[in-house]
N, C-alpha and C positions, 0 to 999 in steps of 0.2 A: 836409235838415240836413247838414249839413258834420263830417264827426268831424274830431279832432285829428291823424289817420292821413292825412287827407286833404290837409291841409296845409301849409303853411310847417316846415321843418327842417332843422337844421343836425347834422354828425353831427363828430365828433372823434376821432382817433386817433394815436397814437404807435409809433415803432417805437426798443428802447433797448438797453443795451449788457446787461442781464438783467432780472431780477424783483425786484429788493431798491428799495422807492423811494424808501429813505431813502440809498442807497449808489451805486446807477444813475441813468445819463443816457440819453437824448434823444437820437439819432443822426440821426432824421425824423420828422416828422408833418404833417399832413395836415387841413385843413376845407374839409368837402363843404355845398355850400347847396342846398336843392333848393326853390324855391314852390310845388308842387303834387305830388300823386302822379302818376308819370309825367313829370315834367319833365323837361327838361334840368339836370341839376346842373352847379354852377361849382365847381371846385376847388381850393384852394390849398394848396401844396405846400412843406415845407422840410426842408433836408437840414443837419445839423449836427456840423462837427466837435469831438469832444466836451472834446476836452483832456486825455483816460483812454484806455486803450489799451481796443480794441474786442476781450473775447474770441473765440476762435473756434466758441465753443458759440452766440455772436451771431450771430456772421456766416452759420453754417450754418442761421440760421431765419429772416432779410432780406436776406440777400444782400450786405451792405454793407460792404465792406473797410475795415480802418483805415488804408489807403491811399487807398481812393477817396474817405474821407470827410474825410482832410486834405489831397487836394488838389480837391476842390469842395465839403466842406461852408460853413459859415459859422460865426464866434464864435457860441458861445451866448450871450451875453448879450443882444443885438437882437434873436434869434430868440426865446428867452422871452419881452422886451417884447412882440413882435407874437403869439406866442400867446394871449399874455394879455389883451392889446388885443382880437383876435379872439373871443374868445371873450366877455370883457364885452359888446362890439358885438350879441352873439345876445341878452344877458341884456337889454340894453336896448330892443333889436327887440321882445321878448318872443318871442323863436323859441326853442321848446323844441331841445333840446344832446343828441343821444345819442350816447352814450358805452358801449359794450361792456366789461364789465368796470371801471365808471366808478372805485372805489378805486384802480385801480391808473393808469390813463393821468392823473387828476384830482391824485393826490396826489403820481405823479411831477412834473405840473406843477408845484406847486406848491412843492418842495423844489429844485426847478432853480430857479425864481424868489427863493427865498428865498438860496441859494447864489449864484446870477449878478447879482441886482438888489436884496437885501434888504430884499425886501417877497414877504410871502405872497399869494396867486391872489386871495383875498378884497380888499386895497388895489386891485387893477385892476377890480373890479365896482362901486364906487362906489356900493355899499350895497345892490345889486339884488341880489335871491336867485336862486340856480342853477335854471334849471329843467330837470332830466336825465333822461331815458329810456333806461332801460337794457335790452336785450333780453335780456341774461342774469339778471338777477333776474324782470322779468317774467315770461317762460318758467317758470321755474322753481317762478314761484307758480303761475301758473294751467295748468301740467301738472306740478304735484307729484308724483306718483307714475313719472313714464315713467322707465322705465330707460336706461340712456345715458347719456354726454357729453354737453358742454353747453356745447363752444365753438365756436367763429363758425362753422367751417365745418362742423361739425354739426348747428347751428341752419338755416345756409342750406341744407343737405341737407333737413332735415325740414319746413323752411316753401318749399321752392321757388324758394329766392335766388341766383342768380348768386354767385359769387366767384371770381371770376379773377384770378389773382396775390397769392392770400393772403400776409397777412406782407409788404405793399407798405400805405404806410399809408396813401394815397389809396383803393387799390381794398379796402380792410378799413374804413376809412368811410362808405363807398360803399355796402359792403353790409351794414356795420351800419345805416345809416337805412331802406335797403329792408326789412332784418329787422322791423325795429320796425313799421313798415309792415302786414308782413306778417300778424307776430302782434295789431295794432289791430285788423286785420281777421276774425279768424279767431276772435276772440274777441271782435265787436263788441257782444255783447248782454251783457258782463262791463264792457267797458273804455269803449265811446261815448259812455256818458253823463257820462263824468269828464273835468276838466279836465286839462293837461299838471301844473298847479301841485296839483290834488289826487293826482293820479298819483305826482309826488315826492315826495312826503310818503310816500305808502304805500307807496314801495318803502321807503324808510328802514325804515321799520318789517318789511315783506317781508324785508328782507337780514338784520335784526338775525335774525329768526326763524331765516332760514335757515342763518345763523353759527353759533345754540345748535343745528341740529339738527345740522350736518357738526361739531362739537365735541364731541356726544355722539357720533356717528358713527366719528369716532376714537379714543375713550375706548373704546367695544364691543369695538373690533378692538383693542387693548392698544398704541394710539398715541397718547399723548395728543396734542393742538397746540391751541393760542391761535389761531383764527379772529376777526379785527378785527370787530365789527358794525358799523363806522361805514361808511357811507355816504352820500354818494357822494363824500368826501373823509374818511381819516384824520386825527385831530389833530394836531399838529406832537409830536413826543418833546421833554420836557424837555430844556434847554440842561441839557450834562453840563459837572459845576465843574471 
């Protein structure tokens, strides 16, 4: 029998100018295809100049000058179409889409689209639902309890995954689909008998959980903060009057 681990996947990443995805841009990113485990992956690569100046708090975590990116990025506007495009493409394949941290790369897409083509990520799926694999939520349910960080290169640390040149958003997709991979495996007698499309669903529900616990989490420690549950896209904020 063949698991879902074993298979056909496409992995998705972005590299942006910070962390805010209603206010950040898209500098590069990156879709990795892979048919099999172990295969050779094809990768597709883009680099964006973003039309915002690139802080240097960016730059010091991809490398990417607001020089280097105005003179070989590209308009964003084409490059969102073809994310977008790319990515529907998976949906309609039926090739489950992992995404590391999928709120935040997903929902950046999606406000660059809305901003550059006015149309949100959903208008380019053509009605086919997301089907996303996320190894940081995954992780996180089925070793709830480990103490640790629980970002990519601490995942590939603890599952055994190459990552070379973190923070490069080819080679951070590259080893988020290995991750997922990894942890398919390693918890095959939890996760092989589920589809990719029951899998997404339950992370949704996973993340929400995991929102109310880092929000009480904060609350103990005398911080509050608003953790999003939405996964594995944010809803768009109200148009402000």
């Amino acid at each position: 029998m063949t698991h879902w681990f074993d298979g056909p996947l496409a992995a998705f990443d972005t590299e942006t100018t910070g962390v805010d995805v209603e206010k950040d841009r898209i500098v590069s990113a990156a879709l990795v295809l892979q048919d099999t485990a172990g295969g050779r992956p094809r990768v597709t690569r883009w680099l964006v100049s973003p039309g915002v100046p690139v802080p240097a708090e960016a730059t010091r975590v991809h490398g990417l000058t607001e020089d280097h990116l105005q003179r070989n990025g590209r308009w964003p506007a084409p490059v969102m179409e073809e994310l977008a495009r790319g990515l529907a493409e998976q949906c309609a394949a039926g090739r489950p889409l992992v995404v590391m941290n999928a709120p935040f790369d997903l929902t950046l897409l999606d406000r660059e689209l809305r901003r550059h083509r006015a149309s949100p990520l959903s208008g380019y799926l053509g009605g086919k639902p997301l089907c996303v694999l996320d190894p940081r939520v995954l992780d996180k349910h089925l070793d709830r309890y480990r103490k640790g960080r629980r970002t990519l290169a601490d995942l590939c640390g603890l599952y055994g995954v190459e990552l070379e040149g973190a923070h490069d958003a080819a080679a951070d997709a590259t080893a988020s689909l290995e991750l997922v991979r990894a942890v398919g495996r390693r918890f095959s007698s939890r996760l092989g008998g589920l589809s990719p499309a029951e899998l997404h669903d339950l992370q949704a529900v996973w993340h929400a959980a995991q929102a109310r616990g880092l929000e009480a989490w904060f609350a103990r420690n005398g911080t509050p903060e608003a953790v999003d549950p939405a996964w594995p896209l944010r809803p768009a904020l109200p148009a402000v009057a």
